[in-house]
N, C-alpha and C positions, 0 to 999 in steps of 0.2 A: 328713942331716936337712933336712925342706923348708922352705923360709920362706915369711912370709904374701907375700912379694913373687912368692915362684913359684906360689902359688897364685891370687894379683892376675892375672900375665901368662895362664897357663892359663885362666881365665875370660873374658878377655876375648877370647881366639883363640876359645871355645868357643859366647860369645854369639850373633857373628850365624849359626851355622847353628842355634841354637835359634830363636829371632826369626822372626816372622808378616811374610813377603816383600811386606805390601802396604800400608799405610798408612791404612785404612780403621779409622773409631773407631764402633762403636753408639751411637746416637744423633745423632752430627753426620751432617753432609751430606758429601760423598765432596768431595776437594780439588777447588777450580775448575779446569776445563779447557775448553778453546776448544778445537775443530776448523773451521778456514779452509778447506782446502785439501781438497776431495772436500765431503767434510761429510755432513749426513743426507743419506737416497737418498730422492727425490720419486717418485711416480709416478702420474703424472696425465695422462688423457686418451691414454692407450695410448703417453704417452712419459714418458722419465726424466731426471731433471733432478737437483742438490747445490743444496742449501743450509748454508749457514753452520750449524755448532751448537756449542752452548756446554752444560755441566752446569747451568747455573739452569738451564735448561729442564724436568730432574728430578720437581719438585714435579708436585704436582696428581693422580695417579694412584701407584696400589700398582705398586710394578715388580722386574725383574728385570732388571739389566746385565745382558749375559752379553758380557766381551769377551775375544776370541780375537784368535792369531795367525791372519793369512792359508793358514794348513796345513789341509787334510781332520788329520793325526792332533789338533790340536788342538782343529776344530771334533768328535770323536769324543769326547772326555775327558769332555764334559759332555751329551752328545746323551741320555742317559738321564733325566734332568732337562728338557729341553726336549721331549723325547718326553711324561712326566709331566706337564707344565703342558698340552700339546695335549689330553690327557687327560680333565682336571680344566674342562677348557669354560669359563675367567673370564670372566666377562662386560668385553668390551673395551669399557664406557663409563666403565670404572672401574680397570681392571686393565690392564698395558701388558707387551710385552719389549723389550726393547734392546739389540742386537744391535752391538757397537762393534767391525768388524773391524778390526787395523793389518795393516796392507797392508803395510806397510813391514818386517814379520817374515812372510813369504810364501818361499817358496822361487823365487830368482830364475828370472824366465823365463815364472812362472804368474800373473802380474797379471792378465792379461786375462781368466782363467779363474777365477779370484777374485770379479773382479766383476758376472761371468756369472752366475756361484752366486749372488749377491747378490742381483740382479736379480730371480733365477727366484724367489726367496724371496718377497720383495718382493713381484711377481705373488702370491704364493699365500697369501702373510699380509700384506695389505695395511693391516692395521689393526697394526700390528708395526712398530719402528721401526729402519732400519737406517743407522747410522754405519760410513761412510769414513776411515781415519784412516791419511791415506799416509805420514804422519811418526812415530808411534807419541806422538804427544800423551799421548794418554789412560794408556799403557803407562809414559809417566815420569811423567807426574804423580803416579799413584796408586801407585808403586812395586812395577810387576808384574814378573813372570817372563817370561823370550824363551821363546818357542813356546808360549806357555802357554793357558792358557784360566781365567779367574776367572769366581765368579759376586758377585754383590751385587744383595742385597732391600734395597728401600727401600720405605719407609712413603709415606703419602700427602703427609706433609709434603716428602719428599726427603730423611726419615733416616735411614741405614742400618743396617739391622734383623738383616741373616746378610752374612758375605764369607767367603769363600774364593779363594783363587788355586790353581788344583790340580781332580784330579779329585774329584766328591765323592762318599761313599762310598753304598749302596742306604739305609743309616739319615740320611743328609744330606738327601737327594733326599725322604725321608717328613718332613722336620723341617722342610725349604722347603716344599711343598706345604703341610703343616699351618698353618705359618706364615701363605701366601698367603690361605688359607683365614680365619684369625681376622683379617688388619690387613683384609679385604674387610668383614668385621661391620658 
């Protein structure tokens, strides 16, 4: 015969693989995080420069985090969704991406080729914002997954509107676009 005590312990072994691996709540603001070290990627005047970045910075614009580990299979997980927003043409006085690589989950050896890819980005969407993150800051704060790649929509105020940690599926990718679409109204 089972007791509510076996069924207590059975539960609680079962919770955290039920449990959303990321800490992000709808409608608040995503946990504060600092990035010191790297930090956003500049690029101005044909050269590249880091600054300091911090999460207040959020507000003001409809956005999409999108942060990965430093891996190509990572930055793939969600490249269908990034492909879809290229797509959809937002108008960038209003609308942003954010692109938070940790570097610090990169397969050893390929740093430099990391932030080569970065760069070239950078060059090509220059109105796109790209974080540095060689300690994975951003990764613990918000309680992501290693090698992983999350997305998160925030609203113009800087509240978060869709998260996922994970790839998301072709009905995710039409639910963010739709989304993008109404908080731009």
């Amino acid at each position: 015969m089972l007791t509510a005590r076996f069924f207590t312990l059975l539960l609680s072994l079962l919770l955290p693989f039920s449990a959303f691996s990321h800490n992000f709540i709808e409608g608040q603001r995503v946990a504060p995080v600092g990035i010191a070290d790297r930090g956003e990627l500049i690029w101005q005047q044909d050269e590249f420069s880091y600054q300091k970045w911090n999460s207040a910075q959020l507000s003001g614009k409809v956005r999409v985090i999108q942060h990965i580990a430093g891996r190509s299979s990572a930055k793939e997980k969600n490249a269908a969704l990034i492909e879809a927003i290229k797509a959809a043409q937002l108008p960038h006085d209003r609308y942003q991406t954010t692109t938070i690589v940790n570097t610090d989950d990169a397969i050893p050896g390929t740093g430099m080729f990391v932030r080569s890819s970065i760069e070239s980005n950078k060059k090509q969407y220059p109105w796109s914002q790209f974080i540095v993150d060689s300690y994975g800051a951003a990764k613990n704060a918000w309680g992501l997954d290693d090698a992983g790649s999350a997305i998160i929509v925030l609203d113009k105020q800087g509240e978060v509107r869709f998260a996922k940690d994970g790839a998301l599926t072709q009905d995710e990718v039409k639910q963010v676009i739709g989304l993008l679409h109404k908080l731009l109204q």
